[in-house]
N, C-alpha and C positions, 0 to 999 in steps of 0.2 A: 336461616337461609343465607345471610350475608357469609356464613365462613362457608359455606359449601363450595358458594361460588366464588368464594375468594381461594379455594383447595384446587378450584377446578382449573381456573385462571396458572394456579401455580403451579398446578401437573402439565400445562398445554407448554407452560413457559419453560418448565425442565425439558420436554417433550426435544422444544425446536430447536431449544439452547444445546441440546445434545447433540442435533444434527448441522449449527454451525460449530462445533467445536470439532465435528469431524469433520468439515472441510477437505481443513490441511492432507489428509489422509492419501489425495492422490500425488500430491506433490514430495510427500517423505516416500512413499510406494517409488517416485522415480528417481528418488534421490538412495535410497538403497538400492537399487539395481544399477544405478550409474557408476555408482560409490563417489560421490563428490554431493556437495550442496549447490554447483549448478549457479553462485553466485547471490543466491535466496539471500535477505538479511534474516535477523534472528529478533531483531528488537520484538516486530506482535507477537513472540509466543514468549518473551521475554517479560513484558508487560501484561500479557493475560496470565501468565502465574502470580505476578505481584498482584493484579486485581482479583481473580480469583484467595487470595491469602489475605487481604484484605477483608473480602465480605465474608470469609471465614470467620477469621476475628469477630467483625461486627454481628454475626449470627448468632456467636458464643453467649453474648451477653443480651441479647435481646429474644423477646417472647415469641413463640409460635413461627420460629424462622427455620421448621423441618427440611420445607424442600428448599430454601436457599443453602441449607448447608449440603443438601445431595448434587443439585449443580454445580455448587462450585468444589466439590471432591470431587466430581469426576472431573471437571475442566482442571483441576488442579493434578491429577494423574496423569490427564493426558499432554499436558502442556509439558509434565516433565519427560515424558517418552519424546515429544519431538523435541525437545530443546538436548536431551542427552545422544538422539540420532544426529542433529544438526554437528555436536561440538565430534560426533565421530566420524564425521566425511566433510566436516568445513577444512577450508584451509586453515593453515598457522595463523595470518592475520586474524582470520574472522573468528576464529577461536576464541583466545585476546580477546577479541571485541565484545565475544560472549561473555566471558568469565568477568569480566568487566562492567558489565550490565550485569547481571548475576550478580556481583560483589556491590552496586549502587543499589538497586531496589530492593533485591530480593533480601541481603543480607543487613547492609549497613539503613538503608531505608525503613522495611519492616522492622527492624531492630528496634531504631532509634522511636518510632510510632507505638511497637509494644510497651518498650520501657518508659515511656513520658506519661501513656494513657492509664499503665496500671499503677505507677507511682505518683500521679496527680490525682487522677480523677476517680472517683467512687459512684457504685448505684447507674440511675439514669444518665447520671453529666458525664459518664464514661460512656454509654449508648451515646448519646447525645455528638460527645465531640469523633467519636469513629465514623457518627453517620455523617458528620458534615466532612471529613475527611474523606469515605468514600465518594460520594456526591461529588466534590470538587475533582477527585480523580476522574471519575468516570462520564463530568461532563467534558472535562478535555479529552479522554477517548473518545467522546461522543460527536467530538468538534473538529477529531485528525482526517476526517473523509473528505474535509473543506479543499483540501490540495489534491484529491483527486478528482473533485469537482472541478476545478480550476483545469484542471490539465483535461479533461474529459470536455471545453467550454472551446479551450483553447486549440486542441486536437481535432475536435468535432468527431470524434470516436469512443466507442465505449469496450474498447479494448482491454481497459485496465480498470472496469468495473460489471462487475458477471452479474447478469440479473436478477439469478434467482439468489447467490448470496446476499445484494442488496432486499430483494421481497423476504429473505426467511429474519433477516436481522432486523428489519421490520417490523413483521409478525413478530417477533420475540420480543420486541420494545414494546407492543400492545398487550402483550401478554403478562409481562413484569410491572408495566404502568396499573393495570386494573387489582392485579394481588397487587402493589403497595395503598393504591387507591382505598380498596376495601378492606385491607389492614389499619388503613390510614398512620402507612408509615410515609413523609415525605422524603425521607431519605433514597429511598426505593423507586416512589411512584414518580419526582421531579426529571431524574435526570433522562428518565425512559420517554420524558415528551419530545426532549432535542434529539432523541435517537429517533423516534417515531420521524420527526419533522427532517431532518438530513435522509433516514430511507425513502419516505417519502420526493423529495429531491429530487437523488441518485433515478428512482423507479422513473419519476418524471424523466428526467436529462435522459434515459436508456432511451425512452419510446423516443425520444427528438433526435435523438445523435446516431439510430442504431443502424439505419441505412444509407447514412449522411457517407457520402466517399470521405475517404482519411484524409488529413491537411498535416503535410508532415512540417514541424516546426524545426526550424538549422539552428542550433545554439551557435552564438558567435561565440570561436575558440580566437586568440591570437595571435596563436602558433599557423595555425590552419588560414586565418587573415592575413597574415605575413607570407606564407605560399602563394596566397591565389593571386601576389602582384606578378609570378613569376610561370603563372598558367593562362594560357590562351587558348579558350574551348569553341572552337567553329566561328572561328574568326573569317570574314570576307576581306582577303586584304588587298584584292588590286583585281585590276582586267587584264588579265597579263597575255602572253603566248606561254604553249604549252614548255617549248622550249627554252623560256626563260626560268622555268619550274625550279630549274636548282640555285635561284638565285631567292628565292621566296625564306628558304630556313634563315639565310645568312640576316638576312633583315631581321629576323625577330631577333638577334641579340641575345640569345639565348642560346646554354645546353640541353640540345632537344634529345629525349630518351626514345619518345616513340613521335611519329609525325603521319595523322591518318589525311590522304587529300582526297577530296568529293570536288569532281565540276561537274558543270551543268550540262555539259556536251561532251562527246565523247571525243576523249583525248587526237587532239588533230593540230595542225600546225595554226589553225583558225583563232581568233581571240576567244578566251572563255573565263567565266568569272570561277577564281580559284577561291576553296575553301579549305582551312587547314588547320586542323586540331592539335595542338601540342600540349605534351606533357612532358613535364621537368622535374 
């Protein structure tokens, strides 16, 4: 009874893991019709082939791990279709950026993790140290959502976190936590609780933030801080006559590019409080 429902657990979790790994799918769809990447980084599909390549590895040598090796073949397929679309419509920079990540994890990383594990370790203490390597990985992917919780706290927006990705990555944490559960692999079933517990979160902060109006936050630049000494936006500067109007720029001290005036009355030779927007 227990591997049944440990089978069924691990069909649900290939199931839903198939359909966040096609996500991405509308975004590469507009990234080949654009032909550019649109500015997209590459690191998550960069990282989900090295995680995928990992638990490949760790499947190899441990028992009854069928459908872990079918999700992560397909996630490891598909990861290479977007990252080989990405590096044909990224810019030069971000190329680089690829091949460079590419050459840290997937190469010199998996490298150095296959040759240490099959030249030290033998049997189980080879299961053993690939599980707590993945583990370790996969709880700091599990921990990367923290900053955009942060910015989702700080924004009061949930713009930059889509709900139903947060509910199916969720579901997919419940589903891989009960097959390692009833495997009783902890390698498997620990790190799916803080996935569980950050979905859980995200889904919370969604419902709280998702009608909240947006709070747009101004990063202090101080290029853009050294400007705004030399910008005076709807300043009220005097009770003047209308007539004295051309004498209002020469005060600001400034070279004014555009100068918009708003009074309160319609231009007359009467006093009126003058308003005047410049830009420099």
């Amino acid at each position: 009874m227990a591997f049944s429902w440990m089978f069924m657990f691990g069909l649900l979790g290939n199931v839903i893991s198939c359909l966040v790994c096609l996500a991405p799918l509308p975004t590469f769809c507009a990234i080949y019709k654009k032909k550019t990447s649109e500015g997209f980084q590459s690191i998550p599909y960069v990282l989900a082939l090295f995680s995928a390549m990992l638990w490949l590895f760790y499947a190899i040598f441990q028992k009854d791990c069928t459908l872990l090796i079918t999700i992560n073949s397909f996630t490891f397929v598909m990861e290479i279709i977007y990252i080989v679309m990405y590096l044909i419509y990224a810019t030069r920079k971000d190329k680089i950026i690829t091949l460079k990540l590419l050459l840290l994890f997937n190469v010199f990383g998996f490298g150095l993790i296959s040759i240490l594990t099959l030249s030290l370790t033998h049997g189980q203490k080879r299961v053993t140290v690939l599980g707590w390597i993945n583990m370790v990985f996969s709880l700091s992917v599990f921990a990367a959502p923290l900053c955009i919780l942060r910015k989702v706290i700080k924004t009061k927006s949930v713009e930059f976190m889509p709900f139903y990705l947060s509910f199916f990555l969720t579901l997919s944490a419940v589903m891989w936590f009960f097959f390692g559960y009833l495997k009783r692999d902890p390698f498997i079933a620990i790190p799916n609780i803080l996935g569980f517990i950050f979905g859980l979160v995200q889904m919370i902060l969604y419902v709280i933030y998702r009608n909240s109006p947006k709070k747009i936050v101004v990063e202090t630049d101080p290029q853009l801080q050294q400007l705004s000494e030399h910008v005076v936006d709807v300043a009220k500067l005097s009770v003047t006559t209308y007539s004295d109007l051309n004498d209002v720029v020469p005060r600001l001290n400034c070279n004014a590019t555009e100068v918009v005036v708003e009074t309160e009355k319609e231009p007359s030779k009467q006093d009126v409080a003058v308003y005047v927007s410049v830009t420099v």
